[in-house]
ZADREN-257111 format. One record per residue (C-alpha): residue number from 1; residue in three letters; x, y, z. Coordinates in steps of 0.1 Angstrom, whole numbers, plus 5000, padded with zeros to 4 digits. Each point is the difference from the previous one (the first is absolute). Example, Ala and Ser with C-alpha at 12.3 -4.5 7.8 and 13.67 -1.06 7.14 Angstrom:
{1 "Ala" {5123 4955 5078}}
{2 "Ser" {5014 5034 4993}}
REM end
This chain:
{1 "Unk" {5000 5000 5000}}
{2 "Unk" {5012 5032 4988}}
{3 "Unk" {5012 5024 5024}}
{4 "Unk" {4966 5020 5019}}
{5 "Unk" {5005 5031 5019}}
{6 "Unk" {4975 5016 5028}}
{7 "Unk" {4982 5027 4981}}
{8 "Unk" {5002 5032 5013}}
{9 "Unk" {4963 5012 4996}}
{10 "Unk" {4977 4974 5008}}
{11 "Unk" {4967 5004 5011}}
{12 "Unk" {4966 4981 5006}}
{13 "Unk" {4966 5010 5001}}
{14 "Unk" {4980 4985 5033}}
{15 "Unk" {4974 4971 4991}}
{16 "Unk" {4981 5004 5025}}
{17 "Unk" {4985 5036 5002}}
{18 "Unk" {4971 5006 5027}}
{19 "Unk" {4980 5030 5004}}
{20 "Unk" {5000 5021 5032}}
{21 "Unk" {4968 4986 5027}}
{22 "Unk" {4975 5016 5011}}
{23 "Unk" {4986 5001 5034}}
{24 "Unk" {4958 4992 5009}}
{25 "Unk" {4981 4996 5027}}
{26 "Unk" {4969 4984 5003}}
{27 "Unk" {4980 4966 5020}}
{28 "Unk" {5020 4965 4998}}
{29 "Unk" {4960 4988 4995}}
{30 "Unk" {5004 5021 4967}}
{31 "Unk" {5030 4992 4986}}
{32 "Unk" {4984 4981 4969}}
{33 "Unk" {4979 5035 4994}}
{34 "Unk" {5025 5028 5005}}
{35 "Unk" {4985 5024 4976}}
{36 "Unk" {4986 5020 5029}}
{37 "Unk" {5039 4997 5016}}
{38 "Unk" {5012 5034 5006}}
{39 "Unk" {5036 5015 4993}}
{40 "Unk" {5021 4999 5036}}
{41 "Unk" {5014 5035 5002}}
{42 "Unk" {5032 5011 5017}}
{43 "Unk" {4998 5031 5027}}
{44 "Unk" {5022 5017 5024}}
{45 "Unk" {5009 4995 5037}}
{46 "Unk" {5021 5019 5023}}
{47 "Unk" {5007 4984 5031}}
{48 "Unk" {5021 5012 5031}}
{49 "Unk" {5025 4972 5003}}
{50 "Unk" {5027 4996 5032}}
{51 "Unk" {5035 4995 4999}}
{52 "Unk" {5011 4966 4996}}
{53 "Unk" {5033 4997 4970}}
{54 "Unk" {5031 4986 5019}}
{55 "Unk" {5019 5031 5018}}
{56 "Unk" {5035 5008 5001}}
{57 "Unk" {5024 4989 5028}}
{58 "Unk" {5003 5037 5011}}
{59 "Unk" {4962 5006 5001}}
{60 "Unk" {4986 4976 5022}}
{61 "Unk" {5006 5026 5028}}
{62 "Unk" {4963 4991 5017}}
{63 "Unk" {5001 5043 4999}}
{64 "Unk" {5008 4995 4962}}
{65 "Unk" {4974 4976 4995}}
{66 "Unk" {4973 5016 5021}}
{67 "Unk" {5006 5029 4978}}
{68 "Unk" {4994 4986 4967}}
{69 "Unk" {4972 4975 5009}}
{70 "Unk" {4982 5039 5006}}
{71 "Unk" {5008 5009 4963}}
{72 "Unk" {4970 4979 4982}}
{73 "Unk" {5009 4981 4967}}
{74 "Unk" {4976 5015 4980}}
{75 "Unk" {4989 4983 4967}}
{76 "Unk" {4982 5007 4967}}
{77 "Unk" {4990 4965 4984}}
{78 "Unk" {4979 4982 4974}}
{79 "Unk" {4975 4975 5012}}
{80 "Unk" {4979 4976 4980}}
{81 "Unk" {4982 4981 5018}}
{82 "Unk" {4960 4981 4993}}
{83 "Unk" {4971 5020 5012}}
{84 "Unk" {4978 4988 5026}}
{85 "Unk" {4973 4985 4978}}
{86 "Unk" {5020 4975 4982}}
{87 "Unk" {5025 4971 5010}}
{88 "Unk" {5016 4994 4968}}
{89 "Unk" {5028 5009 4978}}
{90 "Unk" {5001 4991 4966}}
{91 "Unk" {5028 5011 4974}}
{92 "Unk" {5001 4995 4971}}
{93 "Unk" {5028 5000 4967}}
{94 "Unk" {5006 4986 4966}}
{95 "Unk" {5034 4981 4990}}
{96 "Unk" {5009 4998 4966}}
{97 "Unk" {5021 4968 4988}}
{98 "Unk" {5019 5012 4973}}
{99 "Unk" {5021 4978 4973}}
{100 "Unk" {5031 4997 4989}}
{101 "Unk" {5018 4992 5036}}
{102 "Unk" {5038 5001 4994}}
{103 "Unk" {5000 5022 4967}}
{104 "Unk" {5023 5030 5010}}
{105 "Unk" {4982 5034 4990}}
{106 "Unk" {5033 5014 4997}}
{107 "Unk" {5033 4983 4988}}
{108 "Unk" {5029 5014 4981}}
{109 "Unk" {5013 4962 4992}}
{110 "Unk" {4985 4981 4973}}
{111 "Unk" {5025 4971 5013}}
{112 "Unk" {4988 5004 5035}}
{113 "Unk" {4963 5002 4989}}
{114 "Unk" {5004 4971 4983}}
{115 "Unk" {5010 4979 5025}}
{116 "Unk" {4982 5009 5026}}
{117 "Unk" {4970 4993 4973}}
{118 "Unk" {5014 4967 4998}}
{119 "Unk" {5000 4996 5039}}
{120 "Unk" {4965 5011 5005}}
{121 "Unk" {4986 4977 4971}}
{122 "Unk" {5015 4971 5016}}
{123 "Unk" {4992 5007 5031}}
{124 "Unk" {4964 5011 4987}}
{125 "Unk" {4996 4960 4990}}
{126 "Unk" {5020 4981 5022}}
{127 "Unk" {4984 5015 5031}}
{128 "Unk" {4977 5024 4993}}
{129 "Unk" {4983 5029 5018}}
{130 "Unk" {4978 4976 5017}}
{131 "Unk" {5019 5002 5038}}
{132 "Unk" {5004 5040 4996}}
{133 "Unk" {4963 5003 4990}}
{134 "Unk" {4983 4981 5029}}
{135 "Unk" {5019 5012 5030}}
{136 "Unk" {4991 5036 4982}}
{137 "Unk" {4964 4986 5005}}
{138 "Unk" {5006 4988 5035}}
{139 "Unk" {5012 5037 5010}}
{140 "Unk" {4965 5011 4984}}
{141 "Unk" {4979 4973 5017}}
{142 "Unk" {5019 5008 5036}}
{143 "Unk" {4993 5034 5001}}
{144 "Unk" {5038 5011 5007}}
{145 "Unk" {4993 5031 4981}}
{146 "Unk" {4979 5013 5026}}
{147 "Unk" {5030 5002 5018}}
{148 "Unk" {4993 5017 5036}}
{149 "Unk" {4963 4995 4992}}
{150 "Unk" {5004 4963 5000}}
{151 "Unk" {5008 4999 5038}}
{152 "Unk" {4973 4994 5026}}
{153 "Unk" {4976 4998 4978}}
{154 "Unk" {4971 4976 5008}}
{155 "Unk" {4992 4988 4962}}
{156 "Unk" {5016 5009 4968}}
{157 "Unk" {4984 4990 4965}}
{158 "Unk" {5020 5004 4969}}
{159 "Unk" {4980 5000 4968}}
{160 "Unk" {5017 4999 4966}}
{161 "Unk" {4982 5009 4967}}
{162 "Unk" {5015 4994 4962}}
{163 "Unk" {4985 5009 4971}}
{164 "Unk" {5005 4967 4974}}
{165 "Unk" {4988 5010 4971}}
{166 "Unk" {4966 5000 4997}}
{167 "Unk" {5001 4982 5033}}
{168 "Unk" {5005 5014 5035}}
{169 "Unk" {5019 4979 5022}}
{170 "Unk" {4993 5005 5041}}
{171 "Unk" {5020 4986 5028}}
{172 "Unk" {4996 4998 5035}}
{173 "Unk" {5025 4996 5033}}
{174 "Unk" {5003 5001 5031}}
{175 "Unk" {5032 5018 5010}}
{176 "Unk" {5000 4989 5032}}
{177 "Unk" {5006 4959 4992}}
{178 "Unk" {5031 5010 4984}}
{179 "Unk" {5034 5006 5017}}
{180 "Unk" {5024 5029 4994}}
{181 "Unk" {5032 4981 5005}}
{182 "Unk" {4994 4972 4971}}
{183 "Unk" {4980 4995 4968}}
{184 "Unk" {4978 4970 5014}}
{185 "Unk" {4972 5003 4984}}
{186 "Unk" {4968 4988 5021}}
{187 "Unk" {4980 4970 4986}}
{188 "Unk" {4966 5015 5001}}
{189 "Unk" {5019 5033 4973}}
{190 "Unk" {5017 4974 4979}}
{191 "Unk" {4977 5004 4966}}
{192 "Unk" {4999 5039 4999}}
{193 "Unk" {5035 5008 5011}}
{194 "Unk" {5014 4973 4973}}
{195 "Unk" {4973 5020 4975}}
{196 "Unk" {5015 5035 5011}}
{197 "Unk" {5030 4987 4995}}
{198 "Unk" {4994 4986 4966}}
{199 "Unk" {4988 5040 4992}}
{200 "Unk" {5032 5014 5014}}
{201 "Unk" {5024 4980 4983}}
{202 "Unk" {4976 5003 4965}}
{203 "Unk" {5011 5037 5007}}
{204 "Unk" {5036 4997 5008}}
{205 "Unk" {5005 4975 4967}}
{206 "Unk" {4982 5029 4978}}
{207 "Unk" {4970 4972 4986}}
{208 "Unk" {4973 5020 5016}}
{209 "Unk" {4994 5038 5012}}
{210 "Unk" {4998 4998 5037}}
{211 "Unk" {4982 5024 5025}}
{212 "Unk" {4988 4987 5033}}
{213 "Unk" {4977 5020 5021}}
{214 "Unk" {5013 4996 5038}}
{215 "Unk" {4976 5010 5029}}
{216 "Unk" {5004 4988 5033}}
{217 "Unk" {4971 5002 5034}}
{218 "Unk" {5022 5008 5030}}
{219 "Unk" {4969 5000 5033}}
{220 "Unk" {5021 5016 5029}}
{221 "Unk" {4972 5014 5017}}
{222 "Unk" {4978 5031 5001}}
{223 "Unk" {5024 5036 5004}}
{224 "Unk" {5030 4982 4995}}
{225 "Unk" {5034 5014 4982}}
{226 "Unk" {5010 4992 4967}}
{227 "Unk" {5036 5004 4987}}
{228 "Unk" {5001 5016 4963}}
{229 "Unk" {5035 5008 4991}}
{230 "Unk" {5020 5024 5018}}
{231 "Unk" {5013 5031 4975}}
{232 "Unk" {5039 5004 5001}}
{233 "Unk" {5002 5041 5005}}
{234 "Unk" {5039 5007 4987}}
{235 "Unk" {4995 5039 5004}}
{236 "Unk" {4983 5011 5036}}
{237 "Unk" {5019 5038 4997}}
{238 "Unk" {5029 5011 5022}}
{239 "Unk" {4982 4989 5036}}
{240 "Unk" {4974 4977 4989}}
{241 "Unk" {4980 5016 5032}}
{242 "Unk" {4963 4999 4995}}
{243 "Unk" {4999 4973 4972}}
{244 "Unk" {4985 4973 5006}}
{245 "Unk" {5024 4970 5011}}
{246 "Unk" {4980 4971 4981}}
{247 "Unk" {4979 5006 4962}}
{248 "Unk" {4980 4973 4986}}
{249 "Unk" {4996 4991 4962}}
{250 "Unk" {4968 5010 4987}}
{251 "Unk" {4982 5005 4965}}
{252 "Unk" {4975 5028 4995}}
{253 "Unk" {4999 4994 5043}}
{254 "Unk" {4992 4964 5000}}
{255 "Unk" {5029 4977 5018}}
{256 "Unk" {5018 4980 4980}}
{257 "Unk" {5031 4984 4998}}
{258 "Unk" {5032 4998 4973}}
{259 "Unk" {5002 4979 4971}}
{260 "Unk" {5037 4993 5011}}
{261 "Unk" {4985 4987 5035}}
{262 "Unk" {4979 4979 4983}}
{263 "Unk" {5027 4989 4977}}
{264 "Unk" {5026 4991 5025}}
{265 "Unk" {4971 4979 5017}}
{266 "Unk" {4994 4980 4973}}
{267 "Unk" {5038 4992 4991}}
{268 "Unk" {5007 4991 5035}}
{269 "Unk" {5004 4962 4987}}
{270 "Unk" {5039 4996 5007}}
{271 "Unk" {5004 4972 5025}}
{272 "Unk" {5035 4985 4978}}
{273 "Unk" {5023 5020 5017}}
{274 "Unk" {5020 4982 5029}}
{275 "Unk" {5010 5019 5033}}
{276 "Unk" {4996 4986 5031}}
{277 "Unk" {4980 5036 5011}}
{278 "Unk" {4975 4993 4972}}
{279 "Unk" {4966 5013 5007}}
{280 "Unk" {4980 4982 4974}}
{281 "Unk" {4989 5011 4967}}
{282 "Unk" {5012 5039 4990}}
{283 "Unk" {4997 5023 4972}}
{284 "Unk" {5017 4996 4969}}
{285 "Unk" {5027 5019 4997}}
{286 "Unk" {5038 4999 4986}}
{287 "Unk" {5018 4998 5033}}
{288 "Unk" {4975 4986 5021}}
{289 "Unk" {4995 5035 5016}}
{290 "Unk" {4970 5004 5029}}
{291 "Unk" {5008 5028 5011}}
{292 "Unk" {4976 4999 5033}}
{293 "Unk" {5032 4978 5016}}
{294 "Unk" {5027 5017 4981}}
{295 "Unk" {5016 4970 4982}}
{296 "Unk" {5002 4985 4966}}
{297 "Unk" {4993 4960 5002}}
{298 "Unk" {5015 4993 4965}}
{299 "Unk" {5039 5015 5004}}
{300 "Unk" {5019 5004 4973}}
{301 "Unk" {5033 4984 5018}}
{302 "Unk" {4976 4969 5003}}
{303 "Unk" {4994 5001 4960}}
{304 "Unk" {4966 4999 5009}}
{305 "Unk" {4988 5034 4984}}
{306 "Unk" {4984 5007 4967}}
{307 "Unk" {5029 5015 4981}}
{308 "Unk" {5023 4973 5012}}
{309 "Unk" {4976 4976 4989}}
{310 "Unk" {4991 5018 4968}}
{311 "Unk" {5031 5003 4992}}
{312 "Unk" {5013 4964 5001}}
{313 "Unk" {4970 4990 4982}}
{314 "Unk" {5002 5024 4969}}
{315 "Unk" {5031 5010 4996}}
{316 "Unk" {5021 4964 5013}}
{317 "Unk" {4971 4974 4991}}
{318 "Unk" {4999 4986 5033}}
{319 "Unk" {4967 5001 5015}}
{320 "Unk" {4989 5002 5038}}
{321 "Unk" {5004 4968 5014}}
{322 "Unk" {4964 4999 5017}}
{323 "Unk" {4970 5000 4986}}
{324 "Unk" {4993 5028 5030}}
{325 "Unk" {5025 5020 4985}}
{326 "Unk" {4993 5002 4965}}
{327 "Unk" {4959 5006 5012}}
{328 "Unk" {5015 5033 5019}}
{329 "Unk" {5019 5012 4970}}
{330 "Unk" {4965 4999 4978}}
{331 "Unk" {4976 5014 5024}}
{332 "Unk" {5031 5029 5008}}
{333 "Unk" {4991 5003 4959}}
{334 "Unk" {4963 5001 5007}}
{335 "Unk" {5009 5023 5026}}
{336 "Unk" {5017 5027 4975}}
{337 "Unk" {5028 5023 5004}}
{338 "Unk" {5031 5014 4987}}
{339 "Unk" {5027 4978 5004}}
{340 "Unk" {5033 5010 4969}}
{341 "Unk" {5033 4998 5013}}
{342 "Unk" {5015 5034 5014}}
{343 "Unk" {5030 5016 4988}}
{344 "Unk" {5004 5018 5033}}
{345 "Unk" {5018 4982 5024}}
REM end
């Protein structure tokens, strides 16, 4: 095999491209009629909070102390939370499955293109999307891209929609009789997930136009928060005093939360990393990065990373020894990004 260098633009479109949610409220008795279910709206709060960050070693002077607990913490947040006549969330998004996983949307290599064209034919009909595709469905079924919503709720009901033709295709599950930590799928889902699977990886392999329509039944109770996404504010002024300390996505003031929230969810199907602190499945992404614990599972001095394993596939012909390894380099495809070779060093 001819010499084949790392291009140095290379990029990929993501495959799997969800809308941002929206936020209802309504009855858990009405969730198969939710016409009537009205937008959940995000207001303000100030509260008078009390002092309680860890102090310095030369300010825990009980004088010291005394004399800052009387400065209040005041606070300007957002709140979101269900009004007092319903005890249900619902939210609700569309993912679109999009074809042609593994075809770079940028390259400046025909030689590079070409193999990696090779590598994702053959993989493409050896193995197949079929393992990427259903634990993308399990992450739908489970209801892991409610995120914060998910937790200490008393029933969750995810209901998928796809439009198959002239056919429209409904599935029902019950988040709650799958686990977070593994893609078992419960007996009683079998059928559907295998037959959301079968739409996903239809998508994925570019034989069918694919758009799922997601909405999930959180019951939590009557008044109870909700947790949209939280805004990242990069410019609060020169003192940032007054502002308030916590914003809340919304759209046209309903709450809602971000596409790339939803995304991340939904890729969080990498268990086929090894480290004896792993923490089940996380998201795909090219180091292994979650960045709530501040470490990358997939290090490159382990030549567990995507570019390490990229590299030695396309450019060396030797692919990843594991079938675990070479699912991770696809679904980091799926996943999208730019990923050419630097000339800075």
């Amino acid at each position: 095999m001819a010499d084949i260098k790392t291009a140095s633009v290379l990029a990929f479109e993501r495959k799997l491209d969800p809308s941002d949610a929206l936020f209802f409220s309504g009855f858990w008795s009405d969730r198969r009629e939710t016409i009537n279910w009205k937008p959940l709206t995000v207001r303000e709060k100030a509260i008078r909070g009390t002092i309680s960050n860890r102090m310095k070693t030369k300010d825990t002077d009980p004088a010291k102390l005394d004399a800052a607990i009387e400065n209040p913490n005041l606070q300007r947040v957002d709140v979101a939370t269900l009004p007092n006549d319903a005890d249900t969330l619902k939210v609700n998004f569309t993912l679109r499955i999009i074809g042609g996983a593994g075809e770079p949307s940028s390259c400046n290599d025909a030689a590079y293109r070409n193999r990696l064209s090779q590598i994702v034919k053959s993989y493409a009909a050896e193995t197949g999307f079929a393992e990427l595709s259903m634990r993308y469905a399990v992450n739908i079924a489970n209801g892991r891209f409610l995120w914060r919503n998910r937790l200490g709720a008393e029933s969750i009901e995810v209901i998928v929609r796809h439009k198959d033709g002239d056919n429209y295709r409904e599935w029902l599950f019950d988040a709650f009789s799958f686990t977070l930590q593994s893609f078992t799928i419960p007996e009683q889902s079998k059928s559907d997930l295998s037959a959301l699977s079968h739409a996903i990886e239809a998508g994925l392999s570019g034989d069918k136009y694919t758009l799922l329509d997601v909405t999930a039944f959180v019951r939590i109770g009557k008044g109870q928060e909700v947790y949209p996404s939280q805004e990242l504010i990069l410019d609060r002024g020169s003192s940032g005093k007054g502002q308030k300390s916590k914003t809340l996505y919304s759209i046209a003031d309903q709450a809602a939360m971000h596409s790339q929230k939803i995304g991340n969810a939904i890729r969080t199907i990498d268990d086929w990393y090894q480290d004896e602190d792993a923490i089940g499945p996380i998201a795909v992404e090219p180091y292994g990065s979650v960045t709530s614990m501040g470490k990358a599972f997939r290090q490159p001095k382990q030549k567990k990373d995507f570019y390490t394993l990229l590299d030695s596939w396309v450019t060396r012909d030797k692919a990843p020894e594991s079938d675990g390894d070479r699912h991770f380099v696809m679904a980091t495809l799926v996943r999208g990004g730019v990923f050419g070779e630097s000339g800075k060093e």
